[in-house]
C-alpha positions as CSV (number, residue, x, y, z in Angstrom):
1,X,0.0,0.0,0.0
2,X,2.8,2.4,1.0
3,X,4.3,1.9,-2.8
4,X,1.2,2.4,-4.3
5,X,0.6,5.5,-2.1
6,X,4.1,6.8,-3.2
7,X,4.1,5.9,-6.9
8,X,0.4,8.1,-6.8
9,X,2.0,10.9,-4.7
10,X,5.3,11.0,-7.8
11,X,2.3,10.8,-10.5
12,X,0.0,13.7,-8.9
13,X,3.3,15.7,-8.4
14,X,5.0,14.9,-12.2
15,X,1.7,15.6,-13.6
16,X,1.6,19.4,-11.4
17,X,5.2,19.8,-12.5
18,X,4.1,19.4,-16.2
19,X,0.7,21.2,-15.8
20,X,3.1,24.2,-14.7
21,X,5.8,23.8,-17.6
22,X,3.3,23.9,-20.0
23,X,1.1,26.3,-19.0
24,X,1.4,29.8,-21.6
25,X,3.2,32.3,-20.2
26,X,0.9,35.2,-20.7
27,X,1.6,39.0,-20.8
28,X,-0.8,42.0,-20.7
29,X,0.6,45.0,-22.8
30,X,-0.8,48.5,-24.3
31,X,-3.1,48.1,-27.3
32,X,-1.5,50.9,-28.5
33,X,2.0,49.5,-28.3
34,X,3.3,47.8,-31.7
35,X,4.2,44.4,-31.8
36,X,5.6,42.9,-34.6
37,X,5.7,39.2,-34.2
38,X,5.6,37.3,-37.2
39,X,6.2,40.3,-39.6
40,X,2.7,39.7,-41.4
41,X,-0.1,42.1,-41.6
42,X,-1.4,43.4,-38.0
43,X,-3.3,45.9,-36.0
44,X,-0.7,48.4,-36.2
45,X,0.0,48.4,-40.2
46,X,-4.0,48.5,-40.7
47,X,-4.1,51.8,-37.9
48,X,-0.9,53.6,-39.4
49,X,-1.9,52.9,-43.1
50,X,-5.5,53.8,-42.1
51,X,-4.4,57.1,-40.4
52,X,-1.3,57.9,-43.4
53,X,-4.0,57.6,-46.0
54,X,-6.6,59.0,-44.7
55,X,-4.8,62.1,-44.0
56,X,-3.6,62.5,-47.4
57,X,-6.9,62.2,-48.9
58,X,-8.5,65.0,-47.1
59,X,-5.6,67.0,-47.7
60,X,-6.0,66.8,-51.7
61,X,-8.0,69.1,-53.8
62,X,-11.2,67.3,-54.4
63,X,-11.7,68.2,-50.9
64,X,-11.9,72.0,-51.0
65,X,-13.5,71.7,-54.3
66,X,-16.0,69.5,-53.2
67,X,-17.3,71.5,-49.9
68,X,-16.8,75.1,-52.2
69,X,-19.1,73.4,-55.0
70,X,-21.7,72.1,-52.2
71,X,-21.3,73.8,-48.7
72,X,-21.2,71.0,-47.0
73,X,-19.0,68.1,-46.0
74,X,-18.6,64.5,-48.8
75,X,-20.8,62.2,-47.2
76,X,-19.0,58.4,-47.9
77,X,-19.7,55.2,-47.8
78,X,-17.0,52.2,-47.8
79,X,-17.3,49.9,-50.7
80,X,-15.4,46.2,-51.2
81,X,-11.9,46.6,-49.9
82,X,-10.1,43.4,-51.7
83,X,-7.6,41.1,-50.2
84,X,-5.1,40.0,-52.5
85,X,-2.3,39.2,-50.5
86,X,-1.0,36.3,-50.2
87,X,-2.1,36.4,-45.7
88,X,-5.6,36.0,-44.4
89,X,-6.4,39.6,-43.8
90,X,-9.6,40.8,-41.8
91,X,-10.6,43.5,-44.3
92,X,-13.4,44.4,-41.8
93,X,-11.3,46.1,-39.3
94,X,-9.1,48.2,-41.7
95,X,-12.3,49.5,-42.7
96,X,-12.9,50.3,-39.6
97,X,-10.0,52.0,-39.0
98,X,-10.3,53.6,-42.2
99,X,-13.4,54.7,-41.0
100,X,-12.5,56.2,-38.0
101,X,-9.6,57.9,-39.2
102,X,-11.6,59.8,-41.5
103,X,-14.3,61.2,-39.4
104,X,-11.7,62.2,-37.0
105,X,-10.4,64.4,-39.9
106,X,-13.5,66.2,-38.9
107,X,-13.5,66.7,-42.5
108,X,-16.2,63.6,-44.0
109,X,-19.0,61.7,-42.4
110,X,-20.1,58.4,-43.4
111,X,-22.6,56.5,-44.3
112,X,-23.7,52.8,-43.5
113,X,-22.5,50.4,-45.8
114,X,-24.9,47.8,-47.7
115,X,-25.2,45.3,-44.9
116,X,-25.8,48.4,-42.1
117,X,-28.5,49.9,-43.7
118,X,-30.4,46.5,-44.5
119,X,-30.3,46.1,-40.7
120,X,-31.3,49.6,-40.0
121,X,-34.3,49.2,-42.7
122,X,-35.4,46.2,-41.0
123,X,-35.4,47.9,-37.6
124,X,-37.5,50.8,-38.8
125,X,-40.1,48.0,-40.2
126,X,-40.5,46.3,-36.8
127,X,-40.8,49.8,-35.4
128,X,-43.4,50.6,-38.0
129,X,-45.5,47.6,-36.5
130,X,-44.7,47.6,-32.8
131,X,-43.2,51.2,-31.5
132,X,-45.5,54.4,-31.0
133,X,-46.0,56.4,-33.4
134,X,-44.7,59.2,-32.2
135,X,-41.3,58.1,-32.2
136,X,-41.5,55.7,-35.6
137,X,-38.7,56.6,-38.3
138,X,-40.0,57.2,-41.5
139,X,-38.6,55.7,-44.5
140,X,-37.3,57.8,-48.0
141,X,-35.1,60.1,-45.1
142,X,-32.0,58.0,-45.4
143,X,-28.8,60.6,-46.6
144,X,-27.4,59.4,-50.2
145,X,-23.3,58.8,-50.0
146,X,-21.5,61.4,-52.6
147,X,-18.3,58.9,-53.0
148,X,-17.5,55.8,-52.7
149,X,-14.3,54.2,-51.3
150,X,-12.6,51.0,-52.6
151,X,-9.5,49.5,-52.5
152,X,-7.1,46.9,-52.2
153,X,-4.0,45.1,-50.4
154,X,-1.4,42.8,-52.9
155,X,1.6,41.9,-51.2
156,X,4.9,40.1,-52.7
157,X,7.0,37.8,-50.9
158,X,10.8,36.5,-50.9
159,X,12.6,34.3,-48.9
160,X,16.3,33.2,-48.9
161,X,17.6,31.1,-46.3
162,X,16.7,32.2,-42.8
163,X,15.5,35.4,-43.9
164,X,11.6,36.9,-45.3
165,X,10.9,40.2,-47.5
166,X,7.7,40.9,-47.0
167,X,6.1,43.9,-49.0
168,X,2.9,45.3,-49.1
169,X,1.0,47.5,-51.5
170,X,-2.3,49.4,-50.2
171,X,-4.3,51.4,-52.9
172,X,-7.2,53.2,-52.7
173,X,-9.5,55.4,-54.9
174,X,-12.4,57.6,-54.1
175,X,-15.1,57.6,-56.3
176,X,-17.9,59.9,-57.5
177,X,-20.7,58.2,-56.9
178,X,-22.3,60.5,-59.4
179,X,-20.3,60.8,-62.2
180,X,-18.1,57.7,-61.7
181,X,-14.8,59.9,-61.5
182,X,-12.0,59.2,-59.7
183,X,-11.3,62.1,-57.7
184,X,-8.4,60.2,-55.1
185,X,-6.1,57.6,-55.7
186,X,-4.2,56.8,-52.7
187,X,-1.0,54.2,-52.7
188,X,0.9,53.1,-49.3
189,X,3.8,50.8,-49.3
190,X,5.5,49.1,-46.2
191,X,8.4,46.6,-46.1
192,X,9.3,44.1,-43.7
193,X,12.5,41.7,-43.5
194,X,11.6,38.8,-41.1
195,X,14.8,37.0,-39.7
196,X,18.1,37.3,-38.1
197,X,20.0,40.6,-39.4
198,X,19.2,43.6,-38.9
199,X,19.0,46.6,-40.9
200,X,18.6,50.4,-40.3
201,X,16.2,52.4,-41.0
């Protein structure tokens, strides 16, 4: 009994000791800090492309000439934004941050994409059969989008050895929703080498 006792009390203890070794190490950092851990596309490239381009649109021509023409600021909506890359990107949130970093221009608003609106229309149905009256929204008030923004991200890849090139393309274009005319075309490039040497800046 005493060696069955002591070969359970090794087992319980190896299996603790493992438990422990394997556990993940985990470490809470800023979500603003950038982290770069396998040198593919992340939260960081999506927010500084986002806020680089963004930035330059607003600063272009079509901008002044759009709010002398009108007296009023673009109104637009996002269209598809294209992953071509050879990475699985999440398109959504670079929109999102493509988004937000032009409304904080203070210079645009936006309107809700395809997908948004069809859940906002069916939201003002069910309030046109179950809220009061007084506080239904109408249909035929929504605000029409003056331009339209699309885009993509291509990236190229090379490898030697021990060491990655990763490159990545961004364009976008604004277009006149009206007339079809491209009145921005936008272009971002960022390079990463993934491996052992270093290399300045």
């Amino acid at each position: 009994m005493k060696k069955i006792a002591l070969m359970l009390a090794v087992l319980c203890f190896s299996a603790a000791l493992f438990s422990c070794s394997s556990a993940p190490k985990i470490t809470r950092v800023n979500a603003d800090e950038a982290i770069d851990l396998s040198g593919n596309w992340n939260d960081t490239d999506s927010k500084l492309v986002a806020d680089e381009m963004m930035a330059d649109s607003v600063a272009r021509p079509w901008m002044d000439n759009f709010i002398k023409a009108n007296q009023t600021k673009p109104r637009i909506i996002v269209g598809t934004v294209l992953n071509k890359s050879d990475e699985h990107i999440n398109t959504e949130t670079f929109v999102k941050d493509l988004e937000r970093s032009l409304i904080n221009t203070g210079k645009a608003t936006f309107v809700a994409s395809k997908a948004e609106r069809d859940e906002i229309r069916d939201e003002r149905m069910d309030q046109a059969d179950f809220s009061d009256p007084a506080t239904v929204k109408k249909f035929g008030k929504e605000i029409g989008a003056d331009f339209m923004l699309k885009g993509q991200i291509n990236t190229i890849t090379d490898a030697i050895k021990n060491e990655t090139l990763k490159y990545y393309q961004i364009e976008l274009e604004l277009v006149d929703i009206q007339t079809n005319e491209k009145v921005w075309i936008g272009q971002k490039k960022i390079k990463k080498v993934v491996g052992k040497k270093k290399y300045k800046a």
